[in-house]
Each structure stands twice: as structure tokens, then as C-alpha cells.
C-alpha positions as CSV (number, residue, x, y, z in Angstrom):
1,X,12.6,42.1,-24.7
2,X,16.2,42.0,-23.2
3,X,19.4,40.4,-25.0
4,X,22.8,39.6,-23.5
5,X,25.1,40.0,-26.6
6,X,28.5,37.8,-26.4
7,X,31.4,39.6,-26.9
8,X,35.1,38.5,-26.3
9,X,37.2,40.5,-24.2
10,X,40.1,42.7,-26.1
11,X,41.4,44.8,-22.8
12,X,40.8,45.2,-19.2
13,X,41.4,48.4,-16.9
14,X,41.0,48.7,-13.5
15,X,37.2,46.3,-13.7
16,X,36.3,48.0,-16.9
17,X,36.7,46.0,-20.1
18,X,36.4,46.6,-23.9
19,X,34.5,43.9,-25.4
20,X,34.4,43.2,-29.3
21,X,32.2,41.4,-31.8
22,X,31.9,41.8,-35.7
23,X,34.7,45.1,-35.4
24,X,31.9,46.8,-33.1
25,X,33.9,47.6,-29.6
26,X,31.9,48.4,-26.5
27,X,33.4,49.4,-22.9
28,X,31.6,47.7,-20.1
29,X,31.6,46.9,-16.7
30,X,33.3,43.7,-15.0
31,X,32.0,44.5,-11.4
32,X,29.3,41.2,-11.8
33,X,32.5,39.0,-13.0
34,X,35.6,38.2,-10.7
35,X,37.9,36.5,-13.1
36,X,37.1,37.7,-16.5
37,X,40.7,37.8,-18.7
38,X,41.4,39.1,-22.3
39,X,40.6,36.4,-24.3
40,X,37.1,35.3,-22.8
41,X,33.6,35.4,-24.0
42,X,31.2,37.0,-22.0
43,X,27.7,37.9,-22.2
44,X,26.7,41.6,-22.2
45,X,23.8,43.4,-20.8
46,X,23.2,46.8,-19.8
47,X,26.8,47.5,-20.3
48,X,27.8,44.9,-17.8
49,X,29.6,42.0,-18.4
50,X,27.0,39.1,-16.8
51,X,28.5,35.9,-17.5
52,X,31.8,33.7,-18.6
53,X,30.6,32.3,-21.9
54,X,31.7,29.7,-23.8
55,X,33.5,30.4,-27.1
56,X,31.8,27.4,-29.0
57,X,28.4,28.3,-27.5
58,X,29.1,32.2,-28.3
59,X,29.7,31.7,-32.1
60,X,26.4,29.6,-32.0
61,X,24.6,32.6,-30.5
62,X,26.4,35.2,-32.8
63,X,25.4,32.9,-35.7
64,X,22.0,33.1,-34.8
65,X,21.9,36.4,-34.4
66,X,23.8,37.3,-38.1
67,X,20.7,34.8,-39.4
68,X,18.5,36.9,-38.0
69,X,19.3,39.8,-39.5
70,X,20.2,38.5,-42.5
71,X,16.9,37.5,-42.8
72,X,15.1,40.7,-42.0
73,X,15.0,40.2,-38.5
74,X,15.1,43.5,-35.9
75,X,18.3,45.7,-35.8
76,X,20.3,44.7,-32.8
């Protein structure tokens, strides 16, 4: 099973970003994105950023995925 895991965007280098969600910081690639800024929510994968999210739709997917877990669900 694969997962693309929302992050937001904290810092940008030279088409290499550190993402962030729940104080867990990851650096990833932005080569698949063109105009990815600080701020935005993208979806990881493979430790490339795949897609401009949504923030409203990211905290739906982040909720579901706390649920989840909270529930005895698999370890992301």
C-alpha cells in the first residue's frame, strides 16, 4: 500500500524543501512541483513533494490519519 502524507512547507533550498506535520520535519524533493512556497501543503511520497494540496482538505486527511492511529490502526 502506498500513502502520500500532507505536510506544509517550513523552508525551501535550492528545489529541496523541509516539510512539517505533528513537529515531525522531513527534507524532500520539489523537482515534481514548479511553484511550491513556504506556507503550502503538499502531499509527500517517496520523499518527493507530488502535489499542491489544499490546507482545508490536508487537515481532513491528517485527521483521518490521527483517528486511525488512535484507534489502533498501523504505524505510519
Amino acid at each position: 500500500m502506498c500513502l502520500a502524507v500532507p505536510m506544509k512547507i517550513s523552508e525551501i533550498t535550492e528545489g529541496t524543501a523541509i516539510c512539517e506535520v505533528d513537529g515531525v520535519q522531513r527534507e524532500v524533493s520539489l523537482m515534481m512541483l514548479e511553484d511550491a512556497v513556504v506556507g503550502d501543503y503538499v502531499l509527500i511520497h517517496a520523499g518527493f513533494a507530488i502535489e499542491k494540496i489544499d490546507p482545508v482538505e490536508a487537515q481532513k486527511t491528517l485527521d483521518v490519519f490521527r483517528e486511525v492511529l488512535d484507534n489502533g490502526g498501523m504505524d505510519l
